[in-house]
SETITOR-850807 format. One line per 5 residues: number of its first residue (from 0); their letters; for each residue y, z, x of N, C-alpha, C. Coordinates in steps of 0.1 Angstrom, whole numbers, plus 2048, in hexadecimal, padded with zeros to 3 digits. Atoms other than C-alpha are relative to their C-alpha. Example, Ala and Ser with C-alpha at 12.3 -4.5 7.8 and 13.67 -1.06 7.14 Angstrom:
0 = AS = 7F4 800 809 7D3 84E 87B 80C 800 809; 7F5 800 7F7 7F5 847 889 80B 808 7F8 .
! end
This chain:
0 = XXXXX = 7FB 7FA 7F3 3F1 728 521 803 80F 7FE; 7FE 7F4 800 3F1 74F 525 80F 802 80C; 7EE 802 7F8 413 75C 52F 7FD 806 813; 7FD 7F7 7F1 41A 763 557 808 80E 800; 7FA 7EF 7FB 424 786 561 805 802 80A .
5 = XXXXX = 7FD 7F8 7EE 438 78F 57F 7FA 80E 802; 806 7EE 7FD 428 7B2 590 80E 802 809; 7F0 7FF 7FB 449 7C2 59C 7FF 80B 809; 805 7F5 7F8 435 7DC 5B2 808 7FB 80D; 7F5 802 7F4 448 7CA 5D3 805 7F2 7F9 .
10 = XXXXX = 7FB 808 805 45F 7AD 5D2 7F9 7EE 7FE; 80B 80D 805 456 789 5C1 801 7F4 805; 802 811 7F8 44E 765 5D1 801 7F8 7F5; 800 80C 80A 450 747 5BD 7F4 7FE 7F6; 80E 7FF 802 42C 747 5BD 7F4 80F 7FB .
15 = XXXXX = 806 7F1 805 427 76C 5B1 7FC 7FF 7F1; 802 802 80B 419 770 591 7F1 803 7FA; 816 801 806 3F1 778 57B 809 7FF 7F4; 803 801 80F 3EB 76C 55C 7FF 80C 7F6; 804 7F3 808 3E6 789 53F 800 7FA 7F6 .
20 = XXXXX = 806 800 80D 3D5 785 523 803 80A 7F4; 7FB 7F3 810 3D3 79C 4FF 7F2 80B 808; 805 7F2 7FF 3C3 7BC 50B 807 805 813; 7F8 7FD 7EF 3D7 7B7 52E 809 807 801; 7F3 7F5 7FC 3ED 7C8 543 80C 7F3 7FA .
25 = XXXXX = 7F5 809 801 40D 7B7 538 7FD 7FE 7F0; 806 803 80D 403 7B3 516 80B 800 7F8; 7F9 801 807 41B 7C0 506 80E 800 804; 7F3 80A 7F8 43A 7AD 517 7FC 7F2 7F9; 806 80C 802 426 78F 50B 80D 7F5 7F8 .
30 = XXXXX = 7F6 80B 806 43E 76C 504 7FC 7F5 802; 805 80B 802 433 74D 4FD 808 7F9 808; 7F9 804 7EE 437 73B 521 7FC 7F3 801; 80F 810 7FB 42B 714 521 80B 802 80D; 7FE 7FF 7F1 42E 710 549 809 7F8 806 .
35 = XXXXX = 7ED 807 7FD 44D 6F7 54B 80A 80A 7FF; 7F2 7F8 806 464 714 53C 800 810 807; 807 7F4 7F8 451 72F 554 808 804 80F; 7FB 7FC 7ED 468 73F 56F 7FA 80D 803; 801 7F7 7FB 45E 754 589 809 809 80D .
40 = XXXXX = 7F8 7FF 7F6 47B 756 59A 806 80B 7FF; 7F4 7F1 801 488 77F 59F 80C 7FF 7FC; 7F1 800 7FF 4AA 773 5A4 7FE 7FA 7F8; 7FC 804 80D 4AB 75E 584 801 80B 7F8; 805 7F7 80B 49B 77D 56F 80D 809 7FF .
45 = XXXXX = 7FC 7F5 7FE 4B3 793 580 813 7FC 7FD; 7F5 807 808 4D3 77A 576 806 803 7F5; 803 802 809 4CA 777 559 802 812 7F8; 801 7F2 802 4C5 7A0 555 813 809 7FE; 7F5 7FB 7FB 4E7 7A7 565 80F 7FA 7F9 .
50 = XXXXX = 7F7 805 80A 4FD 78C 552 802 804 7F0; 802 7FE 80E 4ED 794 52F 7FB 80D 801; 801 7F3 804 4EC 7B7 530 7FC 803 7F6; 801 7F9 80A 4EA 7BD 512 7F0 801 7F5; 80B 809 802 4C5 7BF 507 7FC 80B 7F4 .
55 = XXXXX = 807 7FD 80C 4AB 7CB 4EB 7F2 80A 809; 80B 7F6 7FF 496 7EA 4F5 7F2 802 7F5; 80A 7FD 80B 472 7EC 4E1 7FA 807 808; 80D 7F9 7FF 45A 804 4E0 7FB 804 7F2; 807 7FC 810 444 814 4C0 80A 80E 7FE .
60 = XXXXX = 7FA 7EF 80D 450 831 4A5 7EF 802 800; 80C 7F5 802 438 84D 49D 7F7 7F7 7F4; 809 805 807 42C 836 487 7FB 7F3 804; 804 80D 7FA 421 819 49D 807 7F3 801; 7F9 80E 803 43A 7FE 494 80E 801 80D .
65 = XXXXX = 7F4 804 7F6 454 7ED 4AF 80D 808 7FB; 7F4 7F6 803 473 809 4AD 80A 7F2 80A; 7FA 805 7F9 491 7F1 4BF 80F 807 800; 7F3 7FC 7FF 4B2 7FA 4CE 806 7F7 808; 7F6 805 7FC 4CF 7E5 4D6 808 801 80B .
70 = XXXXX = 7F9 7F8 7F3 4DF 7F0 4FA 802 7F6 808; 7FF 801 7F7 4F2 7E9 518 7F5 804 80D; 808 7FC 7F1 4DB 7ED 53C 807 7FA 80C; 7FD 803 7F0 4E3 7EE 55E 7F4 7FC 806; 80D 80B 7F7 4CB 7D9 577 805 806 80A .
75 = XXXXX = 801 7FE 7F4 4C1 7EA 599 7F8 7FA 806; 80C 809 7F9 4AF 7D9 5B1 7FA 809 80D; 805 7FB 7F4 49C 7F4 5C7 7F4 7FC 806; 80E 803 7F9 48C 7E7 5E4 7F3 7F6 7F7; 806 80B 808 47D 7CA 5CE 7FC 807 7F3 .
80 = XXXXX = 801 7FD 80A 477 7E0 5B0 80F 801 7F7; 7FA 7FF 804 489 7DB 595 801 80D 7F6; 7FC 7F5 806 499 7FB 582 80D 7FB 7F3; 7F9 806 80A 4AB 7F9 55F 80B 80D 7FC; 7FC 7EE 805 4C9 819 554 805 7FD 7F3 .
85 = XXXXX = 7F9 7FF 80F 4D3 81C 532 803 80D 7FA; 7FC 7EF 808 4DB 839 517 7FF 7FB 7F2; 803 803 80F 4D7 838 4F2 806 812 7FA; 7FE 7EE 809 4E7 856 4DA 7F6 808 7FB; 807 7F5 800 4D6 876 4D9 7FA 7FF 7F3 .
90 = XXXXX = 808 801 80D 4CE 871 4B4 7FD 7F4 7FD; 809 80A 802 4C0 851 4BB 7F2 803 7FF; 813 7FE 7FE 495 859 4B9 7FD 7F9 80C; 80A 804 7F0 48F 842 4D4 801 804 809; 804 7FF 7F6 491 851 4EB 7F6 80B 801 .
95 = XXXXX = 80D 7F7 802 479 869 4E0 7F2 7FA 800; 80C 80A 800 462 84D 4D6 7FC 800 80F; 7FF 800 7F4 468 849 4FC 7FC 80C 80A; 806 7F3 7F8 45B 86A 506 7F4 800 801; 80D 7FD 803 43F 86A 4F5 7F3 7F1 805 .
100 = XXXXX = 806 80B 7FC 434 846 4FF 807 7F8 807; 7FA 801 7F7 447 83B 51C 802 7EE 803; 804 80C 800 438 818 51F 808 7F8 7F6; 7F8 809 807 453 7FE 50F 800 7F4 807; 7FC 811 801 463 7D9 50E 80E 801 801 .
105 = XXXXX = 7F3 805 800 485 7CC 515 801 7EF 7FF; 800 80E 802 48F 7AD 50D 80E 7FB 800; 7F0 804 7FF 4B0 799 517 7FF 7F2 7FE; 7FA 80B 805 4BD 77B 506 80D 7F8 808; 7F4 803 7FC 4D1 767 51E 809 7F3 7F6 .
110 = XXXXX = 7F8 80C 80E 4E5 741 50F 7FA 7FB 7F9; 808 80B 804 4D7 72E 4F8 808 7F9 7F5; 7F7 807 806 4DE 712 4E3 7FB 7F3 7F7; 807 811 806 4D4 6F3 4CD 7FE 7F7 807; 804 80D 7FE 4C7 6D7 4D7 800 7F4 7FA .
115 = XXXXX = 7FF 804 809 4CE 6BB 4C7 7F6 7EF 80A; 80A 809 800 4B2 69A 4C8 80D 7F1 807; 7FA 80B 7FD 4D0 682 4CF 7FE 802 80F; 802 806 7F3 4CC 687 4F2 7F9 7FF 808; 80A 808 7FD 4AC 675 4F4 806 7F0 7FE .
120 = XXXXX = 7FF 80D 802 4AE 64C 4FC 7F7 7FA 7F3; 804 802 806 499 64A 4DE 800 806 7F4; 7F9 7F9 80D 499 654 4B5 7F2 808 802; 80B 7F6 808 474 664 4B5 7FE 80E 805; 7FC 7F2 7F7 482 685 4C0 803 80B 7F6 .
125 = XXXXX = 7FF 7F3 809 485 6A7 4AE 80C 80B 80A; 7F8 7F5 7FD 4A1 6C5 4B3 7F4 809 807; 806 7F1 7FD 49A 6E1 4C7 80B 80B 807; 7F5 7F0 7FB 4AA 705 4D7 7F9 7FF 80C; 800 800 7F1 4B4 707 4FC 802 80F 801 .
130 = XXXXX = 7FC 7EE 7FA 4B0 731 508 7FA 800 80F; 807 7FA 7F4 4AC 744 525 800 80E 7FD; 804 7F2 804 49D 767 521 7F7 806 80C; 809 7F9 7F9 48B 782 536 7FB 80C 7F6; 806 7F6 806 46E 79D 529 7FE 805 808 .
135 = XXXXX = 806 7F5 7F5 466 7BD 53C 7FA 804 7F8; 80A 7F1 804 44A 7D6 535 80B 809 809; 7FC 7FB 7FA 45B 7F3 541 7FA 80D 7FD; 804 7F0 7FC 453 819 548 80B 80C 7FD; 7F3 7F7 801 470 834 53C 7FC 80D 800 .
140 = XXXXX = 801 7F3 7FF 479 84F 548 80E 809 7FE; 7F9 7FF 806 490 866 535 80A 807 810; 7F2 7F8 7FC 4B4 874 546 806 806 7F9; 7F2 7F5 809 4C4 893 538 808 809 80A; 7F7 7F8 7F6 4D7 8A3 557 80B 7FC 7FC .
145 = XXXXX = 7F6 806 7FF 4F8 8A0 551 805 7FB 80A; 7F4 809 7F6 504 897 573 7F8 7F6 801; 806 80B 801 4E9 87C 571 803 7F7 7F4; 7FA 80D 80A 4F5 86C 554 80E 7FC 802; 7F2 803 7FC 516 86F 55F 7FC 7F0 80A .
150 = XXXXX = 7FF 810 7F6 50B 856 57E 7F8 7F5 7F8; 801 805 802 4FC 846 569 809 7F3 7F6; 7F8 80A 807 515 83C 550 80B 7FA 807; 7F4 80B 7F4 52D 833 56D 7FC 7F2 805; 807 811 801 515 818 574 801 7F8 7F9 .
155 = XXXXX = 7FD 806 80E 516 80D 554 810 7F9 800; 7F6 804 802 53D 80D 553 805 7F7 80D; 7FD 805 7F6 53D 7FE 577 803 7EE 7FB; 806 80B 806 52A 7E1 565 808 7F8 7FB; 7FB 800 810 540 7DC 546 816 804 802 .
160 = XXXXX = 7ED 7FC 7FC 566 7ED 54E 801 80B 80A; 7FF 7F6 7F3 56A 7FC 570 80E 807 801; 7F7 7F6 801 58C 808 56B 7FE 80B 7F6; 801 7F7 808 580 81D 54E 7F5 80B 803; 806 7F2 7F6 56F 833 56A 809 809 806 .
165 = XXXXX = 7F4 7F4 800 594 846 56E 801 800 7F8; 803 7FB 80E 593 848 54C 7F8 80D 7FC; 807 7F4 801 57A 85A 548 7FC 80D 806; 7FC 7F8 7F7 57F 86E 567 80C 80D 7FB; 7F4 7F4 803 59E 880 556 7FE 804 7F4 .
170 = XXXXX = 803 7FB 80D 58D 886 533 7FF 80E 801; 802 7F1 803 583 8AA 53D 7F7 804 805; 80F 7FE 7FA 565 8B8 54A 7FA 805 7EF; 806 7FD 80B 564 8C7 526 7FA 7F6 7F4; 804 80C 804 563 8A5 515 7F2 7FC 802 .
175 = XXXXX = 80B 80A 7FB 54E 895 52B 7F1 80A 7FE; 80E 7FC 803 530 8AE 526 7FB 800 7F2; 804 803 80E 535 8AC 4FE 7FA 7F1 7FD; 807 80C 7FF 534 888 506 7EF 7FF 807; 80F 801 7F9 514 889 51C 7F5 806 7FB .
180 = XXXXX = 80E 7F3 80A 500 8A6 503 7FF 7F5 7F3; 802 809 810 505 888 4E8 7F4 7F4 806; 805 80D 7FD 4F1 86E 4FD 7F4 802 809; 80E 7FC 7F7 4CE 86C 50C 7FE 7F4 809; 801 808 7F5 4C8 858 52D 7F6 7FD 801 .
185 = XXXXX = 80F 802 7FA 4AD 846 53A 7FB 7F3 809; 807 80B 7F8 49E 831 557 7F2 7F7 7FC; 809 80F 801 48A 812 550 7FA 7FB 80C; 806 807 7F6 472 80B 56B 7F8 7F2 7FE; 806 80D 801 468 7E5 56A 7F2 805 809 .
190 = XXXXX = 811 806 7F8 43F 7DC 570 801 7F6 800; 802 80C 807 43F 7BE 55D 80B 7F5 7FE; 7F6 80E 80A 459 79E 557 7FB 7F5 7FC; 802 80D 7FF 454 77E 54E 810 7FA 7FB; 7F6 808 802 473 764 54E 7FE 7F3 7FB .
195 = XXXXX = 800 80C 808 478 749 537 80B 7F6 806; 7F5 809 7FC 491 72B 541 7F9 7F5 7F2; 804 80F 801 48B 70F 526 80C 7F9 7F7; 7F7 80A 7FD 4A2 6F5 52A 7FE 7EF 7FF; 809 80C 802 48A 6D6 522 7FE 7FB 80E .
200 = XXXXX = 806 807 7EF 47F 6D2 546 7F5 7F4 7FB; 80D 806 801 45E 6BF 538 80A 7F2 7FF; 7FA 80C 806 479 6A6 52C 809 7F9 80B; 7F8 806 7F4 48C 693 54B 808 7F8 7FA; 7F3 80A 804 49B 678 534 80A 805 7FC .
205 = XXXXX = 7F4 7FC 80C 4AF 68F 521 80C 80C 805; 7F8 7F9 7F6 4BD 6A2 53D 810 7FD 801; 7F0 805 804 4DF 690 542 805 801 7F1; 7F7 7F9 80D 4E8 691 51F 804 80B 7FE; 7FF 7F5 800 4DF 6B3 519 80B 808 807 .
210 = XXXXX = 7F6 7FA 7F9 4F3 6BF 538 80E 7FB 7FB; 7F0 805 803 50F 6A9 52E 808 80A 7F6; 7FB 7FE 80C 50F 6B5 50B 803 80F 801; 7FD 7F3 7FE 50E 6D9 513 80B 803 80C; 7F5 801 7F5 527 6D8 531 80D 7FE 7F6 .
215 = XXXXX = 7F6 802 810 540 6CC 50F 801 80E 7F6; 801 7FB 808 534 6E7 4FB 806 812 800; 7FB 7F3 805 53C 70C 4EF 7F8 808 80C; 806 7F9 7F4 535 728 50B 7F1 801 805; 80F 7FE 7FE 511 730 508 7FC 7F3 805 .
220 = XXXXX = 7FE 810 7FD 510 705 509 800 800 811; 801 801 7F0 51F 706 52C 7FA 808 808; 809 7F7 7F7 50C 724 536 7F6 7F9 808; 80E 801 804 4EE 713 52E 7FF 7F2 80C; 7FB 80E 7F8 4FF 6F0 544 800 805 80C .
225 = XXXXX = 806 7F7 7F0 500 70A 562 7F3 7FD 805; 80F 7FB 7FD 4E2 712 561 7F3 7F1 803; 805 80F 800 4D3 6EC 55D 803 802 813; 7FE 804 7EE 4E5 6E6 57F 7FB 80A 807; 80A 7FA 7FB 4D8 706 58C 7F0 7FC 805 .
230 = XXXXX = 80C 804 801 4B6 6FB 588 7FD 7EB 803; 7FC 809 7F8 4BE 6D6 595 7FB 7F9 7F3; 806 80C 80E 4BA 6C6 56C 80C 7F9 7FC; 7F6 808 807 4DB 6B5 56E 7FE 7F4 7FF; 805 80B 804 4C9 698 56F 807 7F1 800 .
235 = XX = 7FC 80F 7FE 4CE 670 577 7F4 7F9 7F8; 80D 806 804 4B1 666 563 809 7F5 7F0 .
! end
């Protein structure tokens, strides 16, 4: 099965979605998608985006190999396009990488969790791992204005600690520009997502347990027991 792609040119339907192959557009977003674990749902991706902030930026080094950075992002939703804002320190490289070859990946890791085989009605069953994740292709484009990074990191802090937007307000104007000449900004234009959900949908018997057992369990556990009922897998089977 070749992975689905949302096109994020206007906003998405259930039923939105092309295939892409290896020399395709979307290519390099590419996630291994069997079609039970395949959402196309914006508002899941965009969930999923906004809760787990915290994601993995790729793109190449001057030497061709996956360069990655670790970051907070903010999620915009204009007019059905999705927009991404972040920053990375000035003597990070990527974002030079990012100059020079604009075309990147994002990748967000929402709960996940063990699975354990006991909650099949039967023994000839194997472990497996419950995640939910979204990939973008994305398009960057650098921010160095300072009063543009300024709005931008208020977004940020909106996100994360909103009272630490008068904070930062009485640091100084002199501060805040040593702070803002340390840091390079940049918008993330989504083309591309694909959303992952897999939760053993293929599996109906093992639904009630699962939810049971994760609804008991350690946070990501009950995230992951939301999200079941979200998706209507709390199951009587």
């Amino acid at each position: 099965m070749k992975p689905v792609f949302m096109r994020l040119s206007k906003p998405l339907k259930q039923s939105s979605g092309s295939r892409a192959g290896p020399g395709g557009r979307g290519h390099n977003v590419g996630m291994y998608q069997p079609p039970q674990f395949n959402s196309k749902d914006r508002e899941y991706a965009a969930c999923l985006m906004r809760e787990h902030a915290f994601a993995s930026l790729i793109s190449n080094d001057d030497d061709g190999l996956p360069f990655v950075t670790h970051l907070p992002l903010h999620l915009e939703d204009r007019d059905g396009a999705f927009h991404l804002l972040g920053h990375c320190a000035r003597a990070n490289p990527h974002w030079k990488y990012l100059k020079q070859r604009p075309t990147a990946v994002v990748t967000f890791l929402g709960p996940h969790a063990y699975q354990s085989p006991r909650i099949y009605p039967d023994l000839a069953r194997v472990p497996s791992w419950n995640y939910l994740a979204v990939h973008c292709k994305v398009e960057a484009t650098l921010i160095d204005d300072p009063l543009a990074k300024d709005r931008l990191l208020k977004k940020l802090i909106g996100d994360h600690e909103p009272p630490y937007a008068e904070q930062w307000r009485t640091l100084g104007e002199e501060f805040a520009h040593k702070m803002l000449a340390g840091i390079m900004a940049f918008e993330l234009e989504l083309t591309e997502l694909q959303c992952k959900l897999k939760l053993n949908q293929h599996r109906p018997e093992s639904h009630r347990a699962l939810r049971e057992g994760y609804a008991q369990g350690n946070e990501q556990e009950r995230e992951l027991a939301q999200w079941m009922d979200r998706l209507g897998l709390g199951g009587n089977s």
